[in-house]
Structures are given as structure tokens and as C-alpha cells.
RODO-2510 file (C-alpha; in nm, 4 decimals, decimal comma):
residues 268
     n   res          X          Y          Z
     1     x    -0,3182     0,9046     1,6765
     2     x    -0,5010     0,5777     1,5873
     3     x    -0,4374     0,2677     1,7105
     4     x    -0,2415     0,0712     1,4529
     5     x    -0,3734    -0,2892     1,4340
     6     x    -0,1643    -0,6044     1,2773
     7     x    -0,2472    -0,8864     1,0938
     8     x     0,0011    -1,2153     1,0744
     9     x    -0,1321    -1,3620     0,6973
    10     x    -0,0830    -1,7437     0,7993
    11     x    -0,3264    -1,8085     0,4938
    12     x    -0,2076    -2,1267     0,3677
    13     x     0,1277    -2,1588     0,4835
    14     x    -0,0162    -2,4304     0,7495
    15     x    -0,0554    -2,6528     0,4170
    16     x    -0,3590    -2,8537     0,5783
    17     x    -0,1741    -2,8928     0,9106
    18     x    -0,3698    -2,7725     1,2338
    19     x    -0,1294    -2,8442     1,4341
    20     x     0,1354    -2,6138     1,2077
    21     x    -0,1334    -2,3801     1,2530
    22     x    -0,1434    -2,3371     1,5708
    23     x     0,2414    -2,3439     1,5893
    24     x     0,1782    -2,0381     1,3606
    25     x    -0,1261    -1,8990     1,5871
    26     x     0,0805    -1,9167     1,8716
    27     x     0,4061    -1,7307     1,7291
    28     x     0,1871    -1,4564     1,5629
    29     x     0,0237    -1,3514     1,9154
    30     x     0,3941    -1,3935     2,0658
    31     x     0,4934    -1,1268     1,8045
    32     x     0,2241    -0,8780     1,8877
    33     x    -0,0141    -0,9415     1,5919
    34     x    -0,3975    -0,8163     1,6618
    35     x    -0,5222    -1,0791     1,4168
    36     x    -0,4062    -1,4093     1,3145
    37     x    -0,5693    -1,4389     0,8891
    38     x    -0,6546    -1,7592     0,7053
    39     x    -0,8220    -1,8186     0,3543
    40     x    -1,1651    -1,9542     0,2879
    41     x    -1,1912    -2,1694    -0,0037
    42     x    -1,3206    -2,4814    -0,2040
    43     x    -1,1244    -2,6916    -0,4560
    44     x    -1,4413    -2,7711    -0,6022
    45     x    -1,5538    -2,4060    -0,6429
    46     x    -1,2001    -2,3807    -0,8430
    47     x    -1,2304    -2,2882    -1,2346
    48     x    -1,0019    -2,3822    -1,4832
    49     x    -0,6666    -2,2234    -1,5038
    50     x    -0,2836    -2,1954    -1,5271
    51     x    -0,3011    -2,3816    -1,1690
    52     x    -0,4185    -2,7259    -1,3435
    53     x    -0,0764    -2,7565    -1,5017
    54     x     0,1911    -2,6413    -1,2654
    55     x     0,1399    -2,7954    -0,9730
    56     x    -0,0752    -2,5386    -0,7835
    57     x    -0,4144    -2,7035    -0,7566
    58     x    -0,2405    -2,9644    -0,5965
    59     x    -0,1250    -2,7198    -0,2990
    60     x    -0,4650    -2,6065    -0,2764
    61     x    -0,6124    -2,9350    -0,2418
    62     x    -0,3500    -3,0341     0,0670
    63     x    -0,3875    -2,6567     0,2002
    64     x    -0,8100    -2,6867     0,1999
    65     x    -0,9741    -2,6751     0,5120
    66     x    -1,2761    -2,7939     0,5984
    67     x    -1,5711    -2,6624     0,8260
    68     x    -1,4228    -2,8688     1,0976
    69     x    -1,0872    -2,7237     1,0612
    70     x    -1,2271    -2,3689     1,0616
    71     x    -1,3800    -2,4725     1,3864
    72     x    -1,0823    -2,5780     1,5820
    73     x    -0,8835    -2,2542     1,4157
    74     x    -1,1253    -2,0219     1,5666
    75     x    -1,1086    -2,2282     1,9160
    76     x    -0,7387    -2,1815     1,8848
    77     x    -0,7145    -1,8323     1,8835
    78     x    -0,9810    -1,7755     2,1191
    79     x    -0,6857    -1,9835     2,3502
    80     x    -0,3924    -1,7684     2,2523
    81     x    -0,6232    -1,4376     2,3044
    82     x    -0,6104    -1,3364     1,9078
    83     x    -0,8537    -1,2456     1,6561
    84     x    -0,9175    -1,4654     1,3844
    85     x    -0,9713    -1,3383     1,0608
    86     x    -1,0558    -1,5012     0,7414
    87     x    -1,0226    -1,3896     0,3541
    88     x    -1,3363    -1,5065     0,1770
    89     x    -1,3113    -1,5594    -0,2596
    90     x    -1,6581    -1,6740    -0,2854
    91     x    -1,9674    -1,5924    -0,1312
    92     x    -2,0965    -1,9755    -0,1902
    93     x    -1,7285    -2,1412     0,0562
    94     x    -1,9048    -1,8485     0,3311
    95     x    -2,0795    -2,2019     0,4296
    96     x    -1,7534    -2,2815     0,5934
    97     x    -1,7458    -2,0286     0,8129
    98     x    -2,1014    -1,8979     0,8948
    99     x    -2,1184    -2,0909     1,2261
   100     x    -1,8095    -1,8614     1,3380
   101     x    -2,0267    -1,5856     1,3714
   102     x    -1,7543    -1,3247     1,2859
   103     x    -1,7935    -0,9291     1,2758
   104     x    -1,4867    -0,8952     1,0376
   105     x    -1,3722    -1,0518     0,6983
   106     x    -1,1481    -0,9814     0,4517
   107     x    -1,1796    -0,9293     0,1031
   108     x    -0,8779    -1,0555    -0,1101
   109     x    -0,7802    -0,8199    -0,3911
   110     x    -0,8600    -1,0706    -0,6594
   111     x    -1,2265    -1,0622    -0,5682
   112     x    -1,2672    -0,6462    -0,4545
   113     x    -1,4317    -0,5618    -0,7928
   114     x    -1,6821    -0,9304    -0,6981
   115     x    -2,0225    -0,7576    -0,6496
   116     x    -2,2040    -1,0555    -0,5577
   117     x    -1,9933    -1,1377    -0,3144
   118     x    -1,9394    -0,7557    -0,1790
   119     x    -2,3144    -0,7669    -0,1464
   120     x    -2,3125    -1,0720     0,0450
   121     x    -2,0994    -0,9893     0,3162
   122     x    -2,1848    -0,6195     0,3620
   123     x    -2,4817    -0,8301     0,4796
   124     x    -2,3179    -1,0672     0,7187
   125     x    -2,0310    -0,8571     0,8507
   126     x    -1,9837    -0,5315     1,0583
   127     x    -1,5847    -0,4782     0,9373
   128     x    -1,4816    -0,5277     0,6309
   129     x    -1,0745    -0,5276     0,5430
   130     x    -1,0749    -0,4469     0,1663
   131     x    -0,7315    -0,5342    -0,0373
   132     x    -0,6871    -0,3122    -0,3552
   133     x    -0,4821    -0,4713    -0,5637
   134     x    -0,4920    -0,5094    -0,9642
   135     x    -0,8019    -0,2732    -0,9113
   136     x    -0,7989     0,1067    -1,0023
   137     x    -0,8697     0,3865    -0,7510
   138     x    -1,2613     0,4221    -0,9485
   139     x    -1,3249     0,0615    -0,9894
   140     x    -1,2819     0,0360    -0,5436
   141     x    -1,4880     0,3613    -0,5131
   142     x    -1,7932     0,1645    -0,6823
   143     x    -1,7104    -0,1235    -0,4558
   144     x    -1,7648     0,0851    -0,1355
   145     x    -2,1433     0,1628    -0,2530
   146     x    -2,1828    -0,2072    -0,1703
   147     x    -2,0330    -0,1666     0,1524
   148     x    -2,1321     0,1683     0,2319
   149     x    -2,3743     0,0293     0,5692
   150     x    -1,9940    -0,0612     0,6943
   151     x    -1,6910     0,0235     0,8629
   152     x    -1,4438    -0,0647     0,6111
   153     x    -1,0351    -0,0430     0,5741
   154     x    -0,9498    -0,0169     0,2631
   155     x    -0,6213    -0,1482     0,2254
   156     x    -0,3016    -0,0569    -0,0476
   157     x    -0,2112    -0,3465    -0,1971
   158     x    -0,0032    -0,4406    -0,4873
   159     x    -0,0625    -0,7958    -0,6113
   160     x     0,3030    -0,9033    -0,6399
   161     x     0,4107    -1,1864    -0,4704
   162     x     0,7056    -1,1025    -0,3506
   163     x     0,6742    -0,7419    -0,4219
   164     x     0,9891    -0,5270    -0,5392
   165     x     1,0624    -0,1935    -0,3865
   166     x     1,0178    -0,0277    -0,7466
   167     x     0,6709    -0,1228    -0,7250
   168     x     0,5259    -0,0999    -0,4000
   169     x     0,3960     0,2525    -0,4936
   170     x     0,2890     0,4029    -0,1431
   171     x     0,2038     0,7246    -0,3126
   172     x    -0,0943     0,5401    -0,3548
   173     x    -0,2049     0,5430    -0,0581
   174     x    -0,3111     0,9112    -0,0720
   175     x    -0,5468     0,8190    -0,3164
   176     x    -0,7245     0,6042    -0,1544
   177     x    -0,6884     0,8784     0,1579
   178     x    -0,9895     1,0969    -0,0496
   179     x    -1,2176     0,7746    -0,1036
   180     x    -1,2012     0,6091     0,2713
   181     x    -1,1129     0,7634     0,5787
   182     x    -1,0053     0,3932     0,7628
   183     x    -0,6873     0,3443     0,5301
   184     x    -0,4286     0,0006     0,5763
   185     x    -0,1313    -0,1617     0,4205
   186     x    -0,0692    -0,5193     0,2481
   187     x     0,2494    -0,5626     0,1918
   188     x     0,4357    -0,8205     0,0050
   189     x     0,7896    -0,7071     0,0412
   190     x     1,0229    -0,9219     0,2037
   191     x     1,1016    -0,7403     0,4640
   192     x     0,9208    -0,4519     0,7044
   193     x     1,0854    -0,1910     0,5521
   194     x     0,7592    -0,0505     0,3857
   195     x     0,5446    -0,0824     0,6385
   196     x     0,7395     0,1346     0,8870
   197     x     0,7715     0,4170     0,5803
   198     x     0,3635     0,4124     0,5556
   199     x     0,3075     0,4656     0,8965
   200     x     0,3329     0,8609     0,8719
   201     x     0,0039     0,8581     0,5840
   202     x    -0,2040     0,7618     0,8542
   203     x    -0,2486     0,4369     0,7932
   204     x    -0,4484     0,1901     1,0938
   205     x    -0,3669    -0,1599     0,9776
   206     x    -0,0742    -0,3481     0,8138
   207     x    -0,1001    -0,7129     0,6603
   208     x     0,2403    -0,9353     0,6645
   209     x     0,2506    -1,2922     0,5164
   210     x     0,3765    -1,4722     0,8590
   211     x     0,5338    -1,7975     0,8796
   212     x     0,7122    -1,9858     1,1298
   213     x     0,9802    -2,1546     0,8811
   214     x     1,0851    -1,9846     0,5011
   215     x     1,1637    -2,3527     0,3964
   216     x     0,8243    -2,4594     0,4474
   217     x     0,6189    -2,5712     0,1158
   218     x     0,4116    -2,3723    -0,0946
   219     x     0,4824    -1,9798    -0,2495
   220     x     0,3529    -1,7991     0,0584
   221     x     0,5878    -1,9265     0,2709
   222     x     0,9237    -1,7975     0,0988
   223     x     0,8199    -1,4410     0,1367
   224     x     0,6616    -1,4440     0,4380
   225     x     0,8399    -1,3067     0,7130
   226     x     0,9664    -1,5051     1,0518
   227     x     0,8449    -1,4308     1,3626
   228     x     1,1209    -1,1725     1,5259
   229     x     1,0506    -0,9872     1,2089
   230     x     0,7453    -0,9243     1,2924
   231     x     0,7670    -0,8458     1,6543
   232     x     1,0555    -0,6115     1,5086
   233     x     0,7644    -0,4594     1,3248
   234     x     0,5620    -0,3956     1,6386
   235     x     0,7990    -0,2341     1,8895
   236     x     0,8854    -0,0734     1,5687
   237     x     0,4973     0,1152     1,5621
   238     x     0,5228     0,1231     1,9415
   239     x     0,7896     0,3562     1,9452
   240     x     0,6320     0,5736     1,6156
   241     x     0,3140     0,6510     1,8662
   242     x     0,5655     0,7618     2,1073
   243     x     0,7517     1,0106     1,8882
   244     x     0,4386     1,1232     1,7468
   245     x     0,2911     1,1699     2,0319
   246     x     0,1220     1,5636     2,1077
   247     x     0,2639     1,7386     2,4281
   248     x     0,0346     2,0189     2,3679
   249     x     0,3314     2,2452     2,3584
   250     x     0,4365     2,2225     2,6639
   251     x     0,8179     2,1838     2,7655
   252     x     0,9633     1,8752     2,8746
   253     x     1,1745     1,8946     3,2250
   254     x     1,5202     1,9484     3,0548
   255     x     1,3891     2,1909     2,8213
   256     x     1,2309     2,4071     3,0962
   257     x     1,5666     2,3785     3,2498
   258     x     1,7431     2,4664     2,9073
   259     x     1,5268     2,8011     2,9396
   260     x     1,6175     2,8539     3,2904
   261     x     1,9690     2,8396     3,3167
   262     x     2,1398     2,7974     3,0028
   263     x     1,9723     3,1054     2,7705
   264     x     2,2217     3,3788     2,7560
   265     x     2,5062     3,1456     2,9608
   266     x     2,7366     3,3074     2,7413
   267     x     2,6346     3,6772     2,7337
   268     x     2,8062     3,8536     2,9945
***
């Protein structure tokens, strides 16, 4: 079977901290994540919203890193021997993170139907992770003509945050199974629970919102699961490539000596 990669979505949960960060860096490769995901953004690039009134441009202000910052994440994986991964909401914040030189990006499901910015990094990026959510199954197949020079993972996604189990609607996924052949999962459930169900559509990467503490600030962070969650996650997939694992048909030692000695044991 494929290999099944994770991602630990620290996004914002560091809340402007680098040194929470890499607290969170640290714990994600400890719990077998592949990748360790941030968000790419600009306060300034922010329109006019809901957000202005209840508190949430605020957060984003504190959270907002800076080309610096993006610097010193990317050093800090490279330390703890993880990927770092980035989602990107505008092609004009890409200055922040251009230096990184990066094969793979994410595109957040509030921007997958953004053809500007679909255009712009099919340019700049071999691998492209593409969340689905709020989209419909023929608004993400005209996406992928943008990306179609790619290798992209389109990913099931429901844009709840947290997402109830009456909703998380992983019948889906075999829709997207006829419009991509590289399919993933991210989830917003509280627990792991979902992810472990999807692993038998054939799914190759899963997305968790990771944090390090549930009482930090900000949204993120109270549905995010903790870190033995997640590693519970991974020896979780560890043990589903063992069980589905081919033997080519070919008997196991106590089944060849099931054939051997005990058929017809009690036909005399």
C-alpha cells in the first residue's frame, strides 16, 4: 500500500511565540508527524469582516509572523528532522516565504476555488496539498486544470471547526477518488476516530490541528489534539499497513501446521 504521510496543523496555535513553536515542532516530530504546518498571512492583506468586531483580528495580529519568523521556523524543523509546510491565502503574503525555497504548499479550503493564486503556485511549487472544503466536487475539478503540471493531494475536508461526527461525511471521499488519484484527509474532529475509519479508501495523508496545551489561546487550540493523541494516531496506521499487508497467498507457519496435523484430527 502507500505510504501514509502526517501532518501536525500547528497553524497559529504558537500565537506569535517561536519559542511555543518550537515546543510544538519538537512534540509533533516526537509523535511521528511527516510535516509540521503553519499559515502564511498578512494583517494588512485582511478585508473587512465579522473578525473586526469579535475579537479575531486581534488574534491574528499577535499570531502574524513575519519573514524573519518564517526563517527561524524552517531552521527549526530542519533541527528536529521534519518537513515544514505552510498554508498560503494569498498569492501577494508568498513574499514571506519565497526565500524558503519549498517544493510543497498547501492550499487552505477557503482559497481552493482562488484562481489567481492556484495559478501562482502551480508555478512555484512541485506538491500541492489541496483542502476541499465549502467547495463542491465540480468547482475542485476546475481547480486541478490550474494545477494539472503537479502532483497534487487533494484532501476531504469539511470546514467545521470542531467538526461533528454527523457531518464529517467520508463518503465523500470516493468522490473525489474519480477526480485525483493522490487522495488525503483534514479532519476537524476532536478526536482520531475518523481518521483511522478513512484509512481503508485509500487515502495517503491525514491533517490534525496539533497543540501542545488545549488551554492555550485562540479557537485552534481547543480542538486540536495533544500530543499522545497523535502518536496514538501513528502506531495506529503502523499497525493498519501491517494487517493489510499482501502475503501473496502463501500460509503463515501455524497455518501450514494447521494443514499438517490438525485436518481430519477428528475423523477416524
Amino acid at each position: 500500500m502507500k505510504d501514509i504521510k502526517l501532518i501536525a496543523e500547528i497553524g497559529w496555535n504558537h500565537m506569535g511565540s517561536i519559542n511555543l513553536a518550537e515546543e510544538m515542532i519538537k512534540a509533533a516530530k516526537k509523535s511521528g508527524a511527516d510535516y509540521a504546518k503553519f499559515q502564511t498571512w498578512s494583517v494588512k492583506n485582511l478585508k473587512a469582516g465579522p473578525w473586526d468586531k469579535d475579537g479575531r483580528r486581534q488574534i491574528y495580529e499577535k499570531a502574524e509572523l513575519t519573514k524573519s519568523d518564517y526563517t527561524k521556523l524552517s531552521k527549526i524543523c530542519k533541527k528536529y528532522k521534519i518537513n515544514f509546510l505552510t498554508s498560503i491565502f494569498n498569492h501577494k503574503d508568498h513574499e514571506l516565504i519565497n526565500h524558503l525555497k519549498s517544493q510543497t504548499i498547501k492550499i487552505p479550503s477557503p482559497e481552493n476555488r482562488n484562481k489567481n493564486l492556484l495559478k501562482f503556485v502551480s508555478k512555484k511549487y512541485k506538491n500541492i496539498f489541496l483542502s476541499t472544503g465549502a467547495a463542491k466536487i465540480m468547482e475542485i475539478q476546475k481547480s486541478l486544470k490550474y494545477l494539472n503540471k503537479n502532483k497534487v493531494t487533494v484532501m476531504h475536508c469539511v470546514s467545521a471547526y470542531p467538526c461533528n461526527d454527523e457531518n464529517v461525511d467520508l463518503n465523500r471521499i470516493n468522490s473525489l477518488k474519480k477526480i485525483s488519484k493522490n487522495i488525503g484527509l483534514s479532519d476537524h474532529t476532536h478526536d482520531i476516530i475518523s481518521c483511522l475509519f478513512s484509512l481503508s479508501q485509500g487515502i495517503t495523508l491525514i491533517e490534525k490541528h496539533f497543540t501542545v496545551d488545549n488551554n492555550l489561546p485562540g479557537r485552534d487550540n481547543k480542538f486540536a489534539i495533544l500530543p499522545d493523541k497523535f502518536l496514538e494516531l501513528k502506531k495506529s496506521i503502523d499497525r493498519y499497513k501491517l494487517m493489510t499487508k499482501k502475503n501473496n497467498g502463501k500460509f503463515i507457519a501455524q497455518e501450514k501446521e494447521i494443514r499438517k496435523i490438525y485436518t481430519g484430527r477428528w475423523s477416524k
